[in-house]
C-alpha positions in Angstrom: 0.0 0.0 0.0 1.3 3.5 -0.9 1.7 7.0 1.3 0.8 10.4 -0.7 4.0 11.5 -2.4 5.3 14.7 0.1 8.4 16.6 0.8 9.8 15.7 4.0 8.2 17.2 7.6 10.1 17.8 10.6 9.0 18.5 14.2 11.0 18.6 17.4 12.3 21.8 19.7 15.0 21.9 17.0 13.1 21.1 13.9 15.0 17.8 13.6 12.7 15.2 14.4 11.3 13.6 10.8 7.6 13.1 10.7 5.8 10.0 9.4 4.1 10.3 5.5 0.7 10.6 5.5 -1.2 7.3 5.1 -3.7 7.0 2.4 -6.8 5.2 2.7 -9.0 4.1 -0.3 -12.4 5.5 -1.0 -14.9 4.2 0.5 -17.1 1.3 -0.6 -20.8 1.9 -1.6 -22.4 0.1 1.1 -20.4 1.5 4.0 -22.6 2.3 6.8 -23.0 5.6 8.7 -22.1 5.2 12.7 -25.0 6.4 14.9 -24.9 4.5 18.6 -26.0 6.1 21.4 -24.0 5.4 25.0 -27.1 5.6 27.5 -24.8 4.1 30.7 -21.2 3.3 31.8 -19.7 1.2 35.2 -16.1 0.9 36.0 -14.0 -0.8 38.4 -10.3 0.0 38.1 -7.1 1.1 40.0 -8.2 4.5 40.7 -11.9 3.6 41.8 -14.3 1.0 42.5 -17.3 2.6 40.5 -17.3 4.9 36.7 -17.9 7.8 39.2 -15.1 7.3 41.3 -12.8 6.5 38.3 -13.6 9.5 36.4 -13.5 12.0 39.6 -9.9 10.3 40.5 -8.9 10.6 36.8 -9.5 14.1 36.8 -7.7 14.4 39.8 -5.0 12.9 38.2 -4.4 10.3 40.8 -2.4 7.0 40.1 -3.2 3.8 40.9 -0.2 1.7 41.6 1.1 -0.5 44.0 4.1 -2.6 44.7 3.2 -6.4 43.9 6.0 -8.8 44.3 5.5 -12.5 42.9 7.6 -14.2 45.4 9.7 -16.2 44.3 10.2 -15.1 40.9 10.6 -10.9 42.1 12.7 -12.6 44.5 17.1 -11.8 43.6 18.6 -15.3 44.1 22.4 -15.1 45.4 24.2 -14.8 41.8 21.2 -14.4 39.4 18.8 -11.3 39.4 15.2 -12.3 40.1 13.1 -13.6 37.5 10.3 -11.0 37.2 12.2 -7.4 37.8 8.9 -5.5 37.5 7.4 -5.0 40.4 4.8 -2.4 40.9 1.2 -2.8 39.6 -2.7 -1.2 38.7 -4.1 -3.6 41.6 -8.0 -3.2 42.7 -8.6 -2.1 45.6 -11.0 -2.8 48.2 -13.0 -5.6 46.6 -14.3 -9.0 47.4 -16.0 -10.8 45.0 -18.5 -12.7 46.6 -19.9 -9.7 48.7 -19.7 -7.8 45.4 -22.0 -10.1 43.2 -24.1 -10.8 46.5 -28.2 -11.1 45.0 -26.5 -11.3 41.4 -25.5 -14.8 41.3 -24.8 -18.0 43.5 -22.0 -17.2 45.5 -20.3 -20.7 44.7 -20.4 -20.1 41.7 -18.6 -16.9 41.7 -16.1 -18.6 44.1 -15.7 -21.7 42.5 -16.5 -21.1 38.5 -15.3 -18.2 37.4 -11.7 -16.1 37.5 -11.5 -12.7 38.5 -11.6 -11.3 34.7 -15.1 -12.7 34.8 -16.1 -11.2 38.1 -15.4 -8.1 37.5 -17.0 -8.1 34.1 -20.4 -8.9 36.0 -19.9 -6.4 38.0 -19.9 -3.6 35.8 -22.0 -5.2 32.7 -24.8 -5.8 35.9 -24.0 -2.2 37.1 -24.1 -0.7 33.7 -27.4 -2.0 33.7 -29.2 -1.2 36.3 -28.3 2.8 36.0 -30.9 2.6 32.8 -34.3 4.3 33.7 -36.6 5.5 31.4 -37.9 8.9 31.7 -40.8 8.0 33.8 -38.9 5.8 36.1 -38.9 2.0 34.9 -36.1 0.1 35.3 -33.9 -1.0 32.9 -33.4 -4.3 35.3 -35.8 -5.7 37.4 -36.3 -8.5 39.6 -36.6 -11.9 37.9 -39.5 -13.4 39.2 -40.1 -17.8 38.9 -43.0 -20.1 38.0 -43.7 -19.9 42.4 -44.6 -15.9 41.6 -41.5 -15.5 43.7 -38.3 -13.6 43.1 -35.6 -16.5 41.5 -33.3 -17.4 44.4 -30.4 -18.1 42.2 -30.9 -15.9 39.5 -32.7 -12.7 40.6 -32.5 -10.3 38.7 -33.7 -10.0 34.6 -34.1 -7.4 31.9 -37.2 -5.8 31.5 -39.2 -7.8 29.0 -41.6 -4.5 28.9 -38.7 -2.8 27.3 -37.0 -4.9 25.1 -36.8 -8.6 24.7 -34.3 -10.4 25.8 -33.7 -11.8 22.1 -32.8 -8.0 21.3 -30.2 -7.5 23.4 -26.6 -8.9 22.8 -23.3 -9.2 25.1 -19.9 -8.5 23.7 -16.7 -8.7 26.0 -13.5 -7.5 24.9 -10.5 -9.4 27.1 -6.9 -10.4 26.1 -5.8 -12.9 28.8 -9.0 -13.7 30.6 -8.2 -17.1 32.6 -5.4 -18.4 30.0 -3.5 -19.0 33.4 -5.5 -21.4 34.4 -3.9 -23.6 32.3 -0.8 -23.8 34.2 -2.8 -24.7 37.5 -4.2 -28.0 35.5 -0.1 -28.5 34.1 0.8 -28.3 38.2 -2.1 -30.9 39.0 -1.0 -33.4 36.1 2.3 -33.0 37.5 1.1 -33.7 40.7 -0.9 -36.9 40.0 -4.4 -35.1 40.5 -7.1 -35.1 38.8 -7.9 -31.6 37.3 -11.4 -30.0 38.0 -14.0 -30.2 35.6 -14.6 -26.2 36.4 -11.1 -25.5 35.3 -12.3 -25.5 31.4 -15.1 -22.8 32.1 -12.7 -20.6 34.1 -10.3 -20.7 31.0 -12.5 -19.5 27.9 -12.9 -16.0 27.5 -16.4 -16.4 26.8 -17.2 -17.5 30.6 -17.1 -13.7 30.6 -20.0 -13.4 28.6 -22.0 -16.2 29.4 -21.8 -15.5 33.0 -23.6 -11.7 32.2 -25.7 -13.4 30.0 -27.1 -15.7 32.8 -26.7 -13.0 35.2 -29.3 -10.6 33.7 -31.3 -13.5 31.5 -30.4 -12.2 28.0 -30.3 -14.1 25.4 -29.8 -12.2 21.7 -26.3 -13.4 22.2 -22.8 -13.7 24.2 -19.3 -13.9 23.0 -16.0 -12.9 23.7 -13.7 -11.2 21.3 -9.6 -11.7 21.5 -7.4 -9.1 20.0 -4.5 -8.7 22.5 -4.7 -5.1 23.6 -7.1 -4.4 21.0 -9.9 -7.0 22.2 -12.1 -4.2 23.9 -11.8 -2.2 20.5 -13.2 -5.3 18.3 -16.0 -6.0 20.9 -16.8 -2.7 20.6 -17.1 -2.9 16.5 -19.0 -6.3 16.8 -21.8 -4.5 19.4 -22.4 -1.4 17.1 -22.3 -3.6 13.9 -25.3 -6.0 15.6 -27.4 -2.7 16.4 -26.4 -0.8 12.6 -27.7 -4.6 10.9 -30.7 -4.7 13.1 -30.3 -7.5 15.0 -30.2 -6.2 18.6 -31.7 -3.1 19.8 -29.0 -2.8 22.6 -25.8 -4.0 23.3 -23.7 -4.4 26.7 -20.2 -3.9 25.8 -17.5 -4.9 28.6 -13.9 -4.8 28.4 -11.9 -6.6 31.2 -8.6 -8.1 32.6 -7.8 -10.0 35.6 -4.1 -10.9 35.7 -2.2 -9.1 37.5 -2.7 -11.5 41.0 -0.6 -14.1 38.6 2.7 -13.7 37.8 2.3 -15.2 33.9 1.1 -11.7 32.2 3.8 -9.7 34.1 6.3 -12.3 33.3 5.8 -12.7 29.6 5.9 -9.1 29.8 8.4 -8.3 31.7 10.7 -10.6 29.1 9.9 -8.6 26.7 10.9 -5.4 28.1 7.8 -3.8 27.9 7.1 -3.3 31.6 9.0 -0.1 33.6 11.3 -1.4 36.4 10.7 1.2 38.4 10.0 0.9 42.1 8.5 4.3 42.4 4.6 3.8 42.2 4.7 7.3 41.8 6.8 7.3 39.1 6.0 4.4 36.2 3.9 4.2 33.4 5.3 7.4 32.2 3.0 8.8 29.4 4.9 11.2 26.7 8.1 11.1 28.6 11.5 11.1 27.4 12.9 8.4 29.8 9.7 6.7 29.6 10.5 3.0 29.6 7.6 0.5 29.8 3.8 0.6 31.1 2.6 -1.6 34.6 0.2 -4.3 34.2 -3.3 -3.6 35.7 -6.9 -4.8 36.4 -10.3 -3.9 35.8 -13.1 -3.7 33.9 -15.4 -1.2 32.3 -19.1 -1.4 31.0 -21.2 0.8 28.5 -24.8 0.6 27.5 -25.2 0.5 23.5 -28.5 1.6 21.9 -29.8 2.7 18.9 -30.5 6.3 19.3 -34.1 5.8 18.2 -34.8 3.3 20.5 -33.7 4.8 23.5 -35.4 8.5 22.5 -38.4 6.5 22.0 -38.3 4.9 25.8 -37.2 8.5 26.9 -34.0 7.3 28.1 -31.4 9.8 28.6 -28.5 9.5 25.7 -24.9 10.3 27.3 -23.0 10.4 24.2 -23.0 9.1 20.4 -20.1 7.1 18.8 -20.2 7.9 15.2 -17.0 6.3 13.4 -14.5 3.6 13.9 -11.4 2.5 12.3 -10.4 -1.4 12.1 -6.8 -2.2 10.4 -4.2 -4.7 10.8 -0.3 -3.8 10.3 0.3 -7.4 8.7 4.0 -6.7 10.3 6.0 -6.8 12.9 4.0 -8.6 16.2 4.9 -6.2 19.1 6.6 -2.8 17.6 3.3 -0.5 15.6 4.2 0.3 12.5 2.1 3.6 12.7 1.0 3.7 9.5 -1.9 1.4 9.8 -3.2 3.1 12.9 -3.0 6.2 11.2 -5.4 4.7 8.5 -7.5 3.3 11.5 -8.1 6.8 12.5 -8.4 8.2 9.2 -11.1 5.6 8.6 -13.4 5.8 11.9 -13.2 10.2 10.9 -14.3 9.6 7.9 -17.5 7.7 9.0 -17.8 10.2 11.9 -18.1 13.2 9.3 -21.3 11.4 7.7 -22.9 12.8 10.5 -21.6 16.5 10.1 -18.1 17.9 10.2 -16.0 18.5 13.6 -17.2 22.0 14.6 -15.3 22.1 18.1 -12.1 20.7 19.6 -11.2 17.5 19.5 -9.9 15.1 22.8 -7.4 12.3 22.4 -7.9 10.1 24.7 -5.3 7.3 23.1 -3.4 4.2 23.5 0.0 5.8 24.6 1.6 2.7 26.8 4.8 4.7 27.6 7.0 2.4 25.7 9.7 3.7 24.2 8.7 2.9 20.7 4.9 3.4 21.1 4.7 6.6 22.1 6.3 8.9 19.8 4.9 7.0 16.5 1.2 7.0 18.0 1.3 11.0 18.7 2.9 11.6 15.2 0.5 9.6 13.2 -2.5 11.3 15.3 -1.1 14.5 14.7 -1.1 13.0 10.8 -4.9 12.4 10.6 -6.0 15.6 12.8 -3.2 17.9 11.1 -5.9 21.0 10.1 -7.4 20.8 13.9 -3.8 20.6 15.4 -2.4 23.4 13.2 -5.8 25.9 14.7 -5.0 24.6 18.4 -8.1 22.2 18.4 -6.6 18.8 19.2 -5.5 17.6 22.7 -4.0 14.4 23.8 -3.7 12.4 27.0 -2.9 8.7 28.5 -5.1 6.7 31.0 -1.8 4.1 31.2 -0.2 7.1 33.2 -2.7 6.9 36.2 -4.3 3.2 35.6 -1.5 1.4 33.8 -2.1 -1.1 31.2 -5.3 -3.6 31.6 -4.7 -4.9 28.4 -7.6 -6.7 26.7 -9.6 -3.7 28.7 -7.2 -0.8 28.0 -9.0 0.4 25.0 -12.5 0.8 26.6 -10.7 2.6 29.8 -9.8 5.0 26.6 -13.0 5.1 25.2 -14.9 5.6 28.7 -12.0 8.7 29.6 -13.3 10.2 26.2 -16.8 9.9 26.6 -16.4 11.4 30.0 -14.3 14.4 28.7 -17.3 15.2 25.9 -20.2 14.8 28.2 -18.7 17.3 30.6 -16.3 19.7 28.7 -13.3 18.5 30.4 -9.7 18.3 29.3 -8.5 15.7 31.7 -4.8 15.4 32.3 -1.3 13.4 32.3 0.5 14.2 35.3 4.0 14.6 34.0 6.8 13.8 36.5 10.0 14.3 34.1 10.7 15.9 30.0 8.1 16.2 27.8 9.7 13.5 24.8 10.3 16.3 21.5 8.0 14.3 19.5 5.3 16.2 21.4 6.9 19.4 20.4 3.7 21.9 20.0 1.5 19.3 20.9 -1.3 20.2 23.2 -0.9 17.9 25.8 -3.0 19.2 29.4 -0.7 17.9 32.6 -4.0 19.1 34.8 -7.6 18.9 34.2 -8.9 22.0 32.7 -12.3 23.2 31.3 -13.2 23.1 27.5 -16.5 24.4 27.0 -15.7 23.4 22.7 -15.0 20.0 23.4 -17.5 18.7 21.3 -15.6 15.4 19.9 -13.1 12.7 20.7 -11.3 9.6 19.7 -10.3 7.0 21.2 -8.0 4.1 19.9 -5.7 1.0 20.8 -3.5 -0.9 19.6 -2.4 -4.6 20.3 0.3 -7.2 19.7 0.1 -8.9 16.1 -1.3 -5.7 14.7 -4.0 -4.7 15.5 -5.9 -1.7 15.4 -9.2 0.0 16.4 -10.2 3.7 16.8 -13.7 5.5 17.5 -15.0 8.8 17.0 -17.5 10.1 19.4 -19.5 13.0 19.6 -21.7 15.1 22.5 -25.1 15.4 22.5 -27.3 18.3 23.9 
């Protein structure tokens, strides 16, 4: 594939610093299909807060979420040999207990027994996603599930209202990279060990148990599955949920993102091998966002839900609409497996604009709330190639950029719905949230407008969000407020 024909660009303090060509994408095809969904409810549970509220407000506040976690023995220096994970801080969850947690959602020996913590937590937001839908007049989105006794279901209580959609019109879609792919090393340490493995370790495993468990959970049944694109898996989930409402198929979607690793040492290990993690023992001072000694991103937990609906059917229940999402982008580098080539996420953005400015052109500023994993060779080729696709709006002052990975580190499989949720936040209120800086601004960001505190923009009117994940690929969205 070709890049326009252009003189050469430079950026930098000292004007040194070449920038990428611009990628070109093709014209579109005949059939391509405006984006219109409507985002009509959002949960979170993540290293800066135990609820979307809490997130957003500690976001804002540009408070970090990390924590030493050792993996003893393998954090542990032997006498000659250094140890065998060197990372060692973390985006841990704070403060929960499963079981209390999904108390009067489902059987507690189930959530004990059956499922890893990736699924947990994705029942925890999808479920609290959920329930914040009310219709104008004050029916619930979820109500009580009630059995054949007339009685509320003791193991299964709670269901979608049947009086607002049916439950054949409503579809789950879970975005997670890992999920319990550890748990195959407990059934290895059993062989090894003689035992017999438990049948429930093959349900923990599959990234669908996600799905199926919020699927049971809230009695829906217009589909559940799980979507695996390494960092990008929350992106593809994303495309699959709109894609079911644009067809027709569903009127509403749930889409989760999660990850629940970090309490294992595999996902920090692999990692950590890789040289992708920061080493640092400051949990004040990893995960460094647009730095120039910036070396590496921490592993972290969580999960975050958001409603989909089509817009029509929500105005037509009189449920309030939060935010639209009106484009997305979906490439592949068909290169290298862990270094972004740029160029194809460039096109990814160029692609999900496009479809954004069916519905209208960008008339305010735009918020960048992007994939930026504080790796040395991530960084700098992200900004540039978003700088690439936005170039009129960043040459009038329009465009602004910022990193969740610098306050809730990288939850992989989840990270690009923490991106989306941080962007749909910043439109609904007309806030530029922040990266707290704690060292050099790297020169690729030379004349970039990059907020290190929260700020008010009252012309925020759009943003994108994107990510980006191992074996190439790539997912961006354009949103869009609504008054």
């Amino acid at each position: 594939m070709t890049l326009f024909t252009e003189a050469p660009r430079f950026t930098g303090p000292n004007h040194d610093i070449l920038r990428p060509p611009y990628a070109k994408i093709p014209p579109s095809l005949e059939r391509e299909m405006p984006v219109r969904i409507a985002v009509i409810a959002e949960e979170a549970l993540t290293p800066i807060g135990n609820t979307a509220d809490e997130t957003w407000e500690a976001l804002k506040a540009g408070k970090k979420g990390f924590a030493v976690h050792l993996y003893p023995p393998y954090t542990d220096p032997g006498l000659t040999l250094p140890p065998q994970i060197r990372a060692t801080v973390a985006g841990t969850i704070k403060n929960f207990a499963a079981k209390e947690a999904l108390a009067g959602i489902l059987p507690a020996g189930e959530v004990a027994n059956k499922m890893d913590p990736y699924a947990q937590y994705a029942v925890y937001t999808g479920v609290g996603a959920a329930r914040k839908v009310v219709t104008h007049d004050g029916i619930r989105f979820v109500i009580p599930r009630i059995g054949p006794d007339g009685q509320i279901d003791k193991k299964y209580p709670l269901t979608i209202n049947p009086a607002l959609v049916h439950p054949s019109q409503i579809g789950i879609y879970v975005g997670c990279g890992f999920g319990g792919g550890d748990v195959a090393a407990e059934v290895m340490e059993r062989l090894r060990q003689g035992k017999i493995p438990s049948a429930d370790h093959m349900m923990r495993e599959l990234i669908d148990r996600a799905s199926s468990q919020v699927a049971k959970a809230l009695d829906i049944h217009g589909g559940a599955e799980g979507n695996v694109a390494a960092c990008a898996s929350s992106g593809k989930a994303g495309i699959n949920a709109m894609r079911a409402i644009m067809v027709g198929d569903i009127y509403l979607a749930l889409w989760v993102a999660t990850e629940g690793i970090v309490n294992r040492p595999i996902g920090s290990a692999s990692f950590d091998t890789m040289g992708a993690l920061d080493r640092g023992t400051d949990p004040c001072r990893v995960s460094r966002s647009f730095q120039k000694d910036r070396s590496g991103f921490v592993m972290a937990d969580g999960s975050i839900a958001l409603i989909l609906a089509d817009p029509d059917w929500a105005r037509r229940h009189g449920i309030r609409i939060l935010y639209e999402i009106i484009g997305y982008g979906n490439t592949s580098d068909a290169g290298d497996d862990t270094r972004p080539n740029g160029v194809d996420g460039e096109r990814a953005l160029r692609f999900s604009r496009r479809r954004a400015e069916y519905q209208g052109k960008i008339k305010g500023k735009v918020f960048d709330s992007g994939h930026y994993t504080a790796t040395p060779a991530g960084d700098n080729i992200e900004l540039l190639h978003t700088v690439n696709a936005y170039e009129d709006l960043a040459e009038q002052g329009r465009l602004m950029h910022a990193a969740t990975k610098s306050m809730v580190g990288h939850q992989l499989g989840a990270a690009g719905l923490m991106g989306q949720y941080a962007a749909g936040k910043a439109i609904q209120e007309g806030i530029a949230w922040g990266t707290p800086l704690v060292g050099e601004l790297m020169d690729e960001a030379y004349g970039a407008d990059i907020p290190q505190e929260t700020r008010p923009e009252p012309d925020l009117t759009d943003a994108v969000s994107k990510t980006f994940g191992f074996g190439g690929a790539n997912v961006a969205f354009n949103s869009r407020r609504v008054r």
